[in-house]
N, C-alpha and C positions, 0 to 999 in steps of 0.2 A: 045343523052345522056339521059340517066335515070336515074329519080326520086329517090336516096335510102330513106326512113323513117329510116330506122333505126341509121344512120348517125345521124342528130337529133337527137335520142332519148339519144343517149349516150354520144351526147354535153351537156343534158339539166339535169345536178348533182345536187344534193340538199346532204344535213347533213344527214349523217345516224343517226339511234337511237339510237347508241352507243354514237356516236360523243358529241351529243345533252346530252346526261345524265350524261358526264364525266362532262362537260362542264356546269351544273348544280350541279354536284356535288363539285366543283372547290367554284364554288360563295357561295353555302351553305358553306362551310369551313370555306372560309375568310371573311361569316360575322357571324359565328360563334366565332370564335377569337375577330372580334371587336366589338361585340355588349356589354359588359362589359367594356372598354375602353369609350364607347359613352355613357351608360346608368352612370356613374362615370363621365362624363363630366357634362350631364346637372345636377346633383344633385349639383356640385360643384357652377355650372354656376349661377344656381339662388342664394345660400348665398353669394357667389363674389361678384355678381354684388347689392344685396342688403349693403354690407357691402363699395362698394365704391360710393354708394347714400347718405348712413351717411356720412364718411367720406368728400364729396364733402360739405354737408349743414354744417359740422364742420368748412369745409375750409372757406364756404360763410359766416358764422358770423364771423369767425376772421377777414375777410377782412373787414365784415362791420365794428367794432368798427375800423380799422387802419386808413381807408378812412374818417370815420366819426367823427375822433377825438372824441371819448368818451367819456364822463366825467360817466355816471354809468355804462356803459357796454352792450354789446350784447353779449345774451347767447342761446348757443345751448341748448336745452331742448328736453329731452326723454320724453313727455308727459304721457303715458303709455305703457304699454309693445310691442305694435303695432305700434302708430304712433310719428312723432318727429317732430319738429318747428325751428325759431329763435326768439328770442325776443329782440328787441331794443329798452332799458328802459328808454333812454333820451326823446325819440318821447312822443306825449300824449296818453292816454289810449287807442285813438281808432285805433292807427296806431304801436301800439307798436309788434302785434304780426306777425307773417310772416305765409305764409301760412302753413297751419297741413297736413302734408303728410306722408303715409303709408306706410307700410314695404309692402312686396310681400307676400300674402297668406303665412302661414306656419311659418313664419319668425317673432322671437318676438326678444325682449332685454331681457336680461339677466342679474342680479345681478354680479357682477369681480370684480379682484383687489384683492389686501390687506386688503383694506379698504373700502367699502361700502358706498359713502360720500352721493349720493342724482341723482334725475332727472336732477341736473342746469350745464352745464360747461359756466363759464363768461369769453369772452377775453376784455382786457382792450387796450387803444388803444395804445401800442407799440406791440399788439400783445400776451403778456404773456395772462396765464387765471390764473384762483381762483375759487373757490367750494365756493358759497351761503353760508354762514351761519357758514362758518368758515374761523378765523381770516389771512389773513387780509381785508378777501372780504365776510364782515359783513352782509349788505344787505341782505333782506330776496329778491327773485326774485317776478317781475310782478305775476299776476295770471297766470299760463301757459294755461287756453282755454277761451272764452267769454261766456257768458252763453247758448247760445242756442248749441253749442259744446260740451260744460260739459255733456248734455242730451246724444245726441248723438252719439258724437264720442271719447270721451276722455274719456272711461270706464273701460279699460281693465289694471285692475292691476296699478289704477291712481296714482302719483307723487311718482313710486318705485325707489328703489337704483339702479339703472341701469349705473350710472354713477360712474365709480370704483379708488380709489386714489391706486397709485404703491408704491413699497417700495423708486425706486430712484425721488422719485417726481412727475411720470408722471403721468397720468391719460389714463384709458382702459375703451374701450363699446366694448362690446361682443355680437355678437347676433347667436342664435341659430336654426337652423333650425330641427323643430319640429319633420318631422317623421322620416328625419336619425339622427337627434344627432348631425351632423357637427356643429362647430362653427366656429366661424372669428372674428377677434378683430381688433380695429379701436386703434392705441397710439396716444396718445397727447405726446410730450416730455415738459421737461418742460418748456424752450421755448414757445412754443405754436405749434412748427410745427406739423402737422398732417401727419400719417403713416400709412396707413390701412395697414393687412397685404398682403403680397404679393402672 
């Protein structure tokens, strides 16, 4: 019996150049189609996800005053246009504030609302809240940074109206993402429940 080679050679197929280029040209298509779809995702993705970071600290001082039976309040505080806190005003000076934490790159607060009340939202401890400084939650708020914060991180557009009164009672934070323009808004109802949007 003899050897053929050529048997072999025409078992051993490989992708033509045709095959190969269609077959690139295929992939370039459909991620030409969704590269707009993904590039529209992550823009979204980062104000989303910074707007249910406020949101969540809004929810954590409502819980704190509920848990903590309140007598002056724990309030969410927009401290500057960048970053946000809690502050719990029954504790003593040196335990009153909660840590200062920052928006995402690009990402500031924004002036909303109807009404333009201030940096303070106070929940009282059933829950409800009230705006600093108008009746019937008098009280001016704690300092919102401690001094060596003041210096350095609580600079940018310090104690703005960020915190917005609605027309049916509620209260809206808005924040803005800087280089597209998108915004996202965070409701208070009046109640106190918290509603970022969806």
């Amino acid at each position: 019996m003899a050897y053929d080679a050529r048997v072999d050679q025409c078992r051993e197929r490989g992708f033509t150049l045709l095959e190969m280029l269609v077959v690139v040209g295929i992939v370039m298509t459909m991620a030409a189609v969704a590269l707009p779809s993904i590039a529209t995702y992550v823009r979204n993705y980062k104000i989303k996800g910074a707007s249910q970071e406020v949101a969540g600290e809004v929810t954590s001082a409502r819980s704190k005053a509920i848990m903590s039976n309140t007598n002056a309040g724990v309030s969410f505080v927009a401290v500057d246009a960048d970053s946000y806190r809690w502050i719990q005003e029954d504790l003593a000076a040196a335990e009153q504030l909660g840590p200062l934490k920052d928006l995402p790159v690009g990402i500031r607060f924004v002036a909303s609302g109807t009404a333009n009340a201030g940096p303070v939202l106070r929940f009282q401890r059933l829950g409800g809240f009230c705006i600093p400084g108008v009746a019937p939650c008098a009280a001016a708020p704690a300092p919102l940074c401690s001094g060596a914060e003041a210096t350095s991180r609580c600079s940018r557009e310090p104690g703005g109206t960020f915190v917005g009164t609605e027309a049916g009672g509620g209260t809206v934070i808005t924040l803005l993402e800087e280089t597209t323009g998108l915004q996202r808004t965070v409701r208070i109802a009046p109640g106190g429940r918290v509603l970022p949007q969806p």
